[in-house]
N, C-alpha and C positions, 0 to 999 in steps of 0.2 A: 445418373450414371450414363455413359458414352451407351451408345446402343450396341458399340462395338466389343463390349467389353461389359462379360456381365460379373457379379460381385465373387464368384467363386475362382474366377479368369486372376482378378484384381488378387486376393485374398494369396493363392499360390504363387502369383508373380513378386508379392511384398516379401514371402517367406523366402523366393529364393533371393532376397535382397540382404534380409537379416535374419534369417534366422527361423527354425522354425519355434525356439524358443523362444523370438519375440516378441511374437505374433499369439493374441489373445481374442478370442471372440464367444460370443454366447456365455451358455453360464458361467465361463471359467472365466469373464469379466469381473475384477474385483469392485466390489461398490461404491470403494474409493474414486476407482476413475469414470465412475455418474455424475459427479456433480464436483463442485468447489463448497466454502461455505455459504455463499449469499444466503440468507433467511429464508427466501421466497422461490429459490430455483425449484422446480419438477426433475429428480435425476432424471438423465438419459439416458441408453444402454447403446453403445456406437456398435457399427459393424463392427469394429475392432480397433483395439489398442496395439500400437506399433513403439517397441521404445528400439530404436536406432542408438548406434554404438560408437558412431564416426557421422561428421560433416558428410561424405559420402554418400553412406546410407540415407543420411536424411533428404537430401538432393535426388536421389533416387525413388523415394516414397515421395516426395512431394511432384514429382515428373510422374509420376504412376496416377497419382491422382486425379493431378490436372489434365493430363490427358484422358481418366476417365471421367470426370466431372464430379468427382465425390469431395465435399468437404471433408475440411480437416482445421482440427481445434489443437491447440499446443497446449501440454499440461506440466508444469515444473511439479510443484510439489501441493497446489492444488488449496490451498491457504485464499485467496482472493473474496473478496466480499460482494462479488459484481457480478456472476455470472458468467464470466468471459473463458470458461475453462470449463463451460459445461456442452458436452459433444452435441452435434447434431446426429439427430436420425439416420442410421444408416450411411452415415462418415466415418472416419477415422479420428481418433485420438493419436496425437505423437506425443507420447509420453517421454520426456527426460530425464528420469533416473538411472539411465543407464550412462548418463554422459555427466557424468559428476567428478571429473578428475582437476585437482589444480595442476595447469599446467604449466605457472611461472610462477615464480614470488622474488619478484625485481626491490633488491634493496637500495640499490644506487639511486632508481627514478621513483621509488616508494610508486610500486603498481604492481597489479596481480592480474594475471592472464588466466582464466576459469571457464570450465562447460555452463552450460546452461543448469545443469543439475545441481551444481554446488548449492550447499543450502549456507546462509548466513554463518552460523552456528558453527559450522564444518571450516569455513574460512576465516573466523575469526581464532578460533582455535592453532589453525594451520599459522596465525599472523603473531599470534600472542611470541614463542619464545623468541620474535624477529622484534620484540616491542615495535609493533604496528597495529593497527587496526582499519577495518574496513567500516565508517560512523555510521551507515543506514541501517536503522536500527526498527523498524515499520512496526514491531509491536509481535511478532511471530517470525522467532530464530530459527525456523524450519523451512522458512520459506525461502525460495530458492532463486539465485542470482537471475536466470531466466525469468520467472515471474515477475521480481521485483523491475524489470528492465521493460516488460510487458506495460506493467502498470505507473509507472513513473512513482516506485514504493516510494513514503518518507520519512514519518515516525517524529517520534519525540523531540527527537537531536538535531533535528533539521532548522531550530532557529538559529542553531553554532554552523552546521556543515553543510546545510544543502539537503537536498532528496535526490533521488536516485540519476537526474542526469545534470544534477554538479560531479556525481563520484567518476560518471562512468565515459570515457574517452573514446573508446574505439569500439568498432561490435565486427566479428563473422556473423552472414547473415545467407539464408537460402531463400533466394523467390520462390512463388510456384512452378514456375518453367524449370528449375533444379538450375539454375544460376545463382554461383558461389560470389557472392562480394564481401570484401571488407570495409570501413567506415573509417575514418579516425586513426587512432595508434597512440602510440606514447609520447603524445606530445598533448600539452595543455593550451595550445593554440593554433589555429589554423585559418586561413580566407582563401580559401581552394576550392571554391566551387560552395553547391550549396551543402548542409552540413545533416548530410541524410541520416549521423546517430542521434542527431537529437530528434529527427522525425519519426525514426522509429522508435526511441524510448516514449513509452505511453501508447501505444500505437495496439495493443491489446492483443495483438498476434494477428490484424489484420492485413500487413502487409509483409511481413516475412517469419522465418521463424532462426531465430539466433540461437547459433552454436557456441560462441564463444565470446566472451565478454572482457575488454581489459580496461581497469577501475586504476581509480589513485586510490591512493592507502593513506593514512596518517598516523605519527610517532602518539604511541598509545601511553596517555597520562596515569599516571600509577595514584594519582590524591585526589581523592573529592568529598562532597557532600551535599547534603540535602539541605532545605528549609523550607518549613510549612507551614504557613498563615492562613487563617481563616478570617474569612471578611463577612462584615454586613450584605454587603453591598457586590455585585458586581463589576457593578461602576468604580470601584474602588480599586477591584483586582484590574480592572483592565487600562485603570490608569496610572497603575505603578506599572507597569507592566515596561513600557517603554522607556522609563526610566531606569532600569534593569536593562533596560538591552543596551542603552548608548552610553550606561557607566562605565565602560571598561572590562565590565567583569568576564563579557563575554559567558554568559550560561550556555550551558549545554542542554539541559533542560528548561521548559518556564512552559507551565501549564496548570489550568485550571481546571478543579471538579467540581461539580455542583455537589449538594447536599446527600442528596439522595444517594448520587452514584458513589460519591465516600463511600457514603454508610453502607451501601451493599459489595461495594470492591475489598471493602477491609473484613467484610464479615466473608466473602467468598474465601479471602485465605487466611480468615481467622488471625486479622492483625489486629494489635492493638496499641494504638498509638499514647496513649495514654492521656487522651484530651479530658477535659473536664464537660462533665452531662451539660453542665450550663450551656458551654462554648458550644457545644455540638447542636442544641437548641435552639441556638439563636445563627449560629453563623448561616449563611445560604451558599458561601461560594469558598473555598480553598486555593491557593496559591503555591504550587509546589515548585522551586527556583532548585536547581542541581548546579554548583560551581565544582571544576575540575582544573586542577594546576599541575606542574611539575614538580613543583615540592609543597609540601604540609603547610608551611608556614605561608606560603600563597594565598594558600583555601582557606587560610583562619581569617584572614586579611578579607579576602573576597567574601566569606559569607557575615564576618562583621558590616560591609557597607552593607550588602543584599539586606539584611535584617533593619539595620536602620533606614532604610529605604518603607523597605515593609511596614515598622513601627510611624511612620512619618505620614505614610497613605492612609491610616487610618485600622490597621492589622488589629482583632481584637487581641492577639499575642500572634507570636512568632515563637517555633521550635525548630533548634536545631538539630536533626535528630542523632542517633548514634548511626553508625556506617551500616547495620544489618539492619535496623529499621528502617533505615533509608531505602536500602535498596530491594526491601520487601515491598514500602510504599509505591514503588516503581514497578516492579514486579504488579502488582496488584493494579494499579491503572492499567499495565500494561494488558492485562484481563479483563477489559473493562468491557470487550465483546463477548466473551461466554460468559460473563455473570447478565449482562442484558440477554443472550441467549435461554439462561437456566432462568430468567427471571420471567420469561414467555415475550420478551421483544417480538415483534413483525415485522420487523424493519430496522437497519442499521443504515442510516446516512453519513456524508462527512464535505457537510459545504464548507468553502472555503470564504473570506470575507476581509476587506482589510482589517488588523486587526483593531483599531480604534473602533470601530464598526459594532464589533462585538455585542457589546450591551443592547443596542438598539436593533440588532438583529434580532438577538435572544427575545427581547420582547416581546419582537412582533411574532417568533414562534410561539412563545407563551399567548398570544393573542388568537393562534389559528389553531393551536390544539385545544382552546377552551369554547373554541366556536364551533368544533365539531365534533368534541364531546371526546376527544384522544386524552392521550399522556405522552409526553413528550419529556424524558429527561435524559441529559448530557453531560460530556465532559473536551476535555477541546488541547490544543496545541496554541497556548494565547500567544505566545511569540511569535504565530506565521498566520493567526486567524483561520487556522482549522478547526470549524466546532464539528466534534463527531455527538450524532445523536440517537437516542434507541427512541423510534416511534413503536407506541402502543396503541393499534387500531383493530382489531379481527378484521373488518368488515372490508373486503377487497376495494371497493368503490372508492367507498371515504375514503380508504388509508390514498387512494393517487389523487383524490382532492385536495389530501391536507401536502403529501410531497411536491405538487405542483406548485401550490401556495408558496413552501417551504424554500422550493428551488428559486420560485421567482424573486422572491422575498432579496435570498440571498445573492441573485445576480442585479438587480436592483440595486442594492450596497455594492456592486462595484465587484462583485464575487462570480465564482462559481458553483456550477452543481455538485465538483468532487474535487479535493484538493490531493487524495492520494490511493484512495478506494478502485477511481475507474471507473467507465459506463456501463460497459458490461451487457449484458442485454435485459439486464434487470430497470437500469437507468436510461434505456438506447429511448423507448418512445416519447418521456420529460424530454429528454436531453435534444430531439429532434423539433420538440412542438416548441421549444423555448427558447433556441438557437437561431440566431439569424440567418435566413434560407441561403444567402448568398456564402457564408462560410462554409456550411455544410450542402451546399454545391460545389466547392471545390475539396473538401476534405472526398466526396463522390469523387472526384477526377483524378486525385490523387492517389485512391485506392486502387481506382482501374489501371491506371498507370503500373499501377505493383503487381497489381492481380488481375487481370482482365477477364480473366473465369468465373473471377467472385468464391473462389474455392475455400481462401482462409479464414475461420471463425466468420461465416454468415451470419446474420443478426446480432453481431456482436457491434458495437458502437452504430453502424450503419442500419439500415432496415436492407 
């Protein structure tokens, strides 16, 4: 902090900015906003939580700060797996729940102009009687259009739509200096310079912090369905795989569970699919393909090829499920972080890897957690080559031996360390040691550029 300006100077000048209702510090800090969920974070207790009500305000607190030198972490709705929303010591938290208003739903240009607080759930609701929908769909319908924008969210759906900056066009955005810019707009192309909303989507709240977001939409399909094979083989799932994607059918889902995490996803919500003891015995890997169309007789269409596909790769059977099993099944993947949580997980990764890749990666993870005496089991997004994985290690040391491996492993195959999670500061020190210095020399220059203070989210991505 400025010497000029000591914490209780700060504290009074933020209240007469929003509020004295705003403005949260000490015990009456709720314990929500200590941490996010990453596995591994230590909560933190910040000087105080500031939730701003207008662009304004937050240009105002973000000038307050920088001038005194106190970090500040942005928190949407606090859902993140990475750390990057966990306060520093004696910083501020700018929490966005108070800025969660939709403030357009453009049906002409199918887009929606929204605060940073909007949560998924809240906007897809707002879209349904418009038959629209917003596809990022990251696996937690609470999490809020801010975050998801922080972390470049993606989710299931992302082999049909994209992750979060195919949806999102334009951003409001405030520096630390409390300079207001916008990015983008409602238009789906542009060569004007360089194209600073895709630099800050992913960008983890290190270089601004966004007020206002505007997304395309898409005409929201009223038919679908599920299909679920279970394979020998991985090599099986992962080579039908691609055959499903350039058939036409266009899935909107296609993801694989390993064995394990079935069995403990469907006992978490208590589903039952109805497989036979055998099948479940023997299979190792699952193939879950979701087809959605305009009309019913589409989806009968699409999920008959999808199945013969299946059946052709070598499927020990295929089921088609009924529409509430389906979407229970889904449901329950989508859980597939608190059942590894309730199941005593250390660790939640999510490398990303081309998807042919797949098998030959998994291996060599099955090769480094038997060498260091882990457990290692997953489930994955096989249409984009996102395997998410719950590492079981207690032992602090090992467990960054075997991640390290893990990372390398998986950027060796042509991947990355996180395809939708984010670095976070849980990922920041892998992500530095394994990164090539000259990228992460400029990604350095880039930030100061934004932030020359270094005030927003400190050890978040960067050291």
């Amino acid at each position: 902090m400025a010497e000029t300006t000591t914490a209780d100077d700060l504290l009074a000048a933020l209240v007469k900015v929003v509020g004295d209702g705003q403005v949260t510090t000490g015990e009456a800090i709720a314990e929500d906003d200590t941490h996010d969920e990453a596995l591994t974070v230590t909560p933190v207790t910040p000087l105080a939580v500031v939730r701003p009500r207008s662009t304004a305000e937050v240009a105002e607190v973000l000038r307050l700060a920088d001038e005194a030198r106190v970090p500040v972490t942005a928190r949407g709705s606090g859902t993140g797996l990475s750390g990057a929303a966990v306060p520093v010591e004696g910083g501020l938290v700018v929490a966005f729940d108070a800025m969660a208003e939709i403030l357009e739903i453009d049906t002409e240009n199918h887009m929606a102009v929204v605060q940073p607080g909007v949560t998924l759930a809240q906007l897809n609701e707002a879209l349904a009687p418009h038959g629209l929908v917003y596809p990022v769909f990251p696996g937690e319908s609470s999490g809020s259009l801010g975050g998801n924008v922080a972390t470049n969210a993606g989710g299931m759906r992302a082999v049909k739509y994209g992750v979060t900056r195919n949806q999102v066009l334009g951003l409001e955005l405030v520096l630390p200096s409390g300079e207001v810019l916008r990015t983008g707009g409602k238009v789906v192309k542009a060569t004007s310079g360089y194209d600073l909303t895709q630099l800050v989507i992913g960008s983890e709240g290190t270089l601004g912090l966004v007020t206002e977001v505007t997304c395309r939409l898409h005409p929201r399909l009223e038919h679908a369905s599920t299909v679920l094979a279970p394979f020998a083989t991985l090599d099986e799932v992962t080579a039908v795989v691609p055959e499903v994607v350039r058939s036409g059918v266009g899935p909107m889902i296609v993801e694989y569970i390993d064995m394990i995490t079935m069995g403990a996803a469907t006992a978490y919500v208590d589903l039952d699919l109805g497989i036979p003891e055998e099948v479940k015995d023997t299979a190792l890997a699952y193939l879950v393909v979701v087809v959605e169309a305009r009309t019913a007789e589409r989806v009968e269409e699409d999920v008959a090829l999808v199945a013969e596909m299946m059946a052709a790769a070598g499927a020990m059977d295929v089921y088609v499920l009924p529409t509430t099993a389906g979407a229970a099944l889904i449901d329950a993947r989508e859980k597939a972080f608190w059942v590894a949580k309730a199941n005593g997980a250390d660790d939640i990764v999510d490398v990303v890897v081309p998807r042919a890749a797949i098998p030959s990666y998994l291996a060599r993870v099955s090769e480094i957690a038997s060498g260091s005496g882990s457990w290692i089991a997953g489930c994955g997004h096989a249409g984009d080559g996102n395997v998410h994985l719950s590492v079981f290690q207690a032992d602090p040391d090992v467990r960054r031996d075997v991640l390290r491996d893990v990372f390398r492993a998986g950027m060796d195959a042509g991947g990355a360390i996180s395809g939708e999670h984010g670095i976070g500061t849980e990922k920041q020190h892998l992500f530095l040691e394994l990164t090539d210095p000259a990228k992460v020399a400029l990604m350095r220059r880039i930030k100061a550029a934004f932030d020359p203070h270094g005030t927003l989210n400190p050890g978040t991505l960067l050291d």
